[in-house]
Backbone as ProteinMPNN parsed JSONL, in Angstrom:
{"seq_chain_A": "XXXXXXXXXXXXXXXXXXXX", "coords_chain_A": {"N_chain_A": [[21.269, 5.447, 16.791], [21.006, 8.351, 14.729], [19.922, 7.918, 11.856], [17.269, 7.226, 11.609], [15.665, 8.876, 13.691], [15.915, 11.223, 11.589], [14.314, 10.602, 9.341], [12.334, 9.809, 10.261], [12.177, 13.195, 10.728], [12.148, 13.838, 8.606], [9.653, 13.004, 7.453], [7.779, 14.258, 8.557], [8.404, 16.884, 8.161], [7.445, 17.061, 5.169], [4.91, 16.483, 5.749], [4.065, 18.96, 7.026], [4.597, 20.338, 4.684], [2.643, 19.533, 2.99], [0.326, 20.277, 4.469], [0.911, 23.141, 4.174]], "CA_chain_A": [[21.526, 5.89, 15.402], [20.02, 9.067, 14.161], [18.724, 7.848, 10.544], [15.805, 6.937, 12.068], [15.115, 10.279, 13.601], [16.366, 12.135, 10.644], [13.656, 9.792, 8.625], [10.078, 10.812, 10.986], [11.665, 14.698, 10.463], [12.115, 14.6, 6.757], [8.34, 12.853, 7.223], [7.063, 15.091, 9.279], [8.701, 17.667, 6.91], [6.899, 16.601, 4.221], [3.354, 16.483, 5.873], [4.194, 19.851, 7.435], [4.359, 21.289, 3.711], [1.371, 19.404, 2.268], [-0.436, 21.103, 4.435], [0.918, 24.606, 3.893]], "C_chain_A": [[20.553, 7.007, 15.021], [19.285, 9.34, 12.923], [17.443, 7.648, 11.342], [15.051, 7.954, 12.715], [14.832, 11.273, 12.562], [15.289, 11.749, 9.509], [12.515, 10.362, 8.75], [10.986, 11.983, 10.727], [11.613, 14.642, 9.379], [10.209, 14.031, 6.828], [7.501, 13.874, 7.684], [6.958, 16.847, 8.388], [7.942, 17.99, 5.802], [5.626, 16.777, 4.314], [3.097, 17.95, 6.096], [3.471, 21.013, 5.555], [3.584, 21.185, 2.761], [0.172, 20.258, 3.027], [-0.859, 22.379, 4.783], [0.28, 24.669, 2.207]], "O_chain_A": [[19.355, 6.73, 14.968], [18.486, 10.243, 12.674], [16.715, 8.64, 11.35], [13.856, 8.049, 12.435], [13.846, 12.009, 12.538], [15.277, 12.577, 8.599], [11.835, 11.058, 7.996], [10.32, 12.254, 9.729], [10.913, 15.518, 8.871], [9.453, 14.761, 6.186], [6.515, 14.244, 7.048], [6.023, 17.605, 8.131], [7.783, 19.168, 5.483], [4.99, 17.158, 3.332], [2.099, 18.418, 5.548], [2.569, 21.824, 5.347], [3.456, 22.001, 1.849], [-0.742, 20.807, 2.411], [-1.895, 22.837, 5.265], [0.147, 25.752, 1.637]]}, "name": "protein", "num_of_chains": 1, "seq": "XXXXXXXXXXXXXXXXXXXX"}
C-alpha cells in the first residue's frame, strides 16, 4: 500500500521545509 510511503514523504516534506 503506498499511504504509508506517501505519509514519511509528506514528513519528510515537511522537515525538508522547516529547515529551509
Amino acid at each position: 500500500f503506498i499511504g504509508v510511503e506517501l505519509e514519511e514523504f509528506m514528513f519528510l516534506g515537511g522537515f525538508l521545509q522547516y529547515l529551509i
